[in-house]
C-alpha positions as CSV (number, residue, x, y, z in Angstrom):
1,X,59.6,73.3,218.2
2,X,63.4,74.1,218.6
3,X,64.2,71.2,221.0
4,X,64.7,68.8,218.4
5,X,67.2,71.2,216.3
6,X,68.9,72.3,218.8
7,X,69.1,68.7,219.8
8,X,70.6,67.4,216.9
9,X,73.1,70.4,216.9
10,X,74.5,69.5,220.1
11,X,74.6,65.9,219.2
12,X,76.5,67.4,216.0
13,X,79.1,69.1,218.0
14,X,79.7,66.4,220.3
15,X,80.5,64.0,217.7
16,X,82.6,65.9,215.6
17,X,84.7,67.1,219.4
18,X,84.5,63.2,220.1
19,X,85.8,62.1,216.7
20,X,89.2,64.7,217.1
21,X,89.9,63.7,220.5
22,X,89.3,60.0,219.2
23,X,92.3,60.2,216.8
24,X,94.4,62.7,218.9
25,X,94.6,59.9,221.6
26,X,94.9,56.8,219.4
27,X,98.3,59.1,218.0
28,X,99.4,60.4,221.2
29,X,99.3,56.5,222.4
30,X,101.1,55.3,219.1
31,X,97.9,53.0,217.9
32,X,97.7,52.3,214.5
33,X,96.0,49.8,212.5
34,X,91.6,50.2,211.5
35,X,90.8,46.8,213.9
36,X,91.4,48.7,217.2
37,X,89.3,51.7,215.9
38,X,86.3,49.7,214.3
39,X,84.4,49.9,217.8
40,X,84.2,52.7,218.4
41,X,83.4,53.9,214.2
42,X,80.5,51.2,215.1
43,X,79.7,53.3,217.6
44,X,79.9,56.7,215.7
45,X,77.8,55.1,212.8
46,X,75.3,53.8,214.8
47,X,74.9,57.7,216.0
48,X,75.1,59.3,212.5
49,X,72.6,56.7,211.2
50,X,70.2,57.1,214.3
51,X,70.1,60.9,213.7
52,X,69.8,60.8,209.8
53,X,66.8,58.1,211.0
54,X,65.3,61.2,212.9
55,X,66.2,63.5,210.5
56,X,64.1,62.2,207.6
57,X,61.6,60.0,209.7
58,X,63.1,57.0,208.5
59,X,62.8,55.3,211.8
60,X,61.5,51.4,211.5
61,X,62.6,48.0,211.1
62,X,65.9,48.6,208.6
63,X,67.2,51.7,211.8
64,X,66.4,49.4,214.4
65,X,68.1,46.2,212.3
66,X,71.6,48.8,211.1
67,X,71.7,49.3,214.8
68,X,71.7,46.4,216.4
69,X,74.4,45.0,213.7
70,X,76.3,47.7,214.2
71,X,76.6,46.8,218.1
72,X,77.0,42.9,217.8
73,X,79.8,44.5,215.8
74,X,81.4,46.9,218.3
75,X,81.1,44.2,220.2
76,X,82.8,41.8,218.3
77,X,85.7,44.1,218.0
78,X,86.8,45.0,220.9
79,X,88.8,41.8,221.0
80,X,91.2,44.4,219.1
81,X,91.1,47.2,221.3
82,X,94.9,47.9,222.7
83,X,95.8,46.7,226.4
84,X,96.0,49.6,228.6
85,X,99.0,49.4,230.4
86,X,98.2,50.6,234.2
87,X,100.5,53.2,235.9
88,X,100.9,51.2,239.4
């Protein structure tokens, strides 16, 4: 009876810790611009939509659709993700 709240209250907490250390790194490595950070706000959508899905038991053919073009486009944009620069 609790598993599913307390569920969805971790998955909460680890988005909102995963969205801050997101942005921190994108400043501390001087990347601007929305292309390089459109993968991974795919990726944060496709959570947030996923849980409202469970949330209101919305979960069918529109969820399933939202999601899968939501990673053909995180996909498509990681063409714009930043070369890392190795350190050897």
């Amino acid at each position: 009876m609790f598993m599913p709240t307390i569920l969805s209250v971790i998955l909460i907490l680890v988005l909102m810790v995963s969205v801050s250390v997101f942005v921190k790194r994108r400043k501390k490595a001087g990347v601007t611009g929305i292309k390089s950070a459109l993968t991974s706000i795919c990726l944060y959508l496709m959570a947030i939509i996923n849980l409202f899905a469970y949330w209101f038991d919305f979960s069918g053919v529109v969820t399933w659709t939202i999601t899968t073009v939501l990673i053909i486009l995180g996909v498509y944009f990681t063409k714009y993700l930043p070369v890392s620069r190795s350190k050897s």
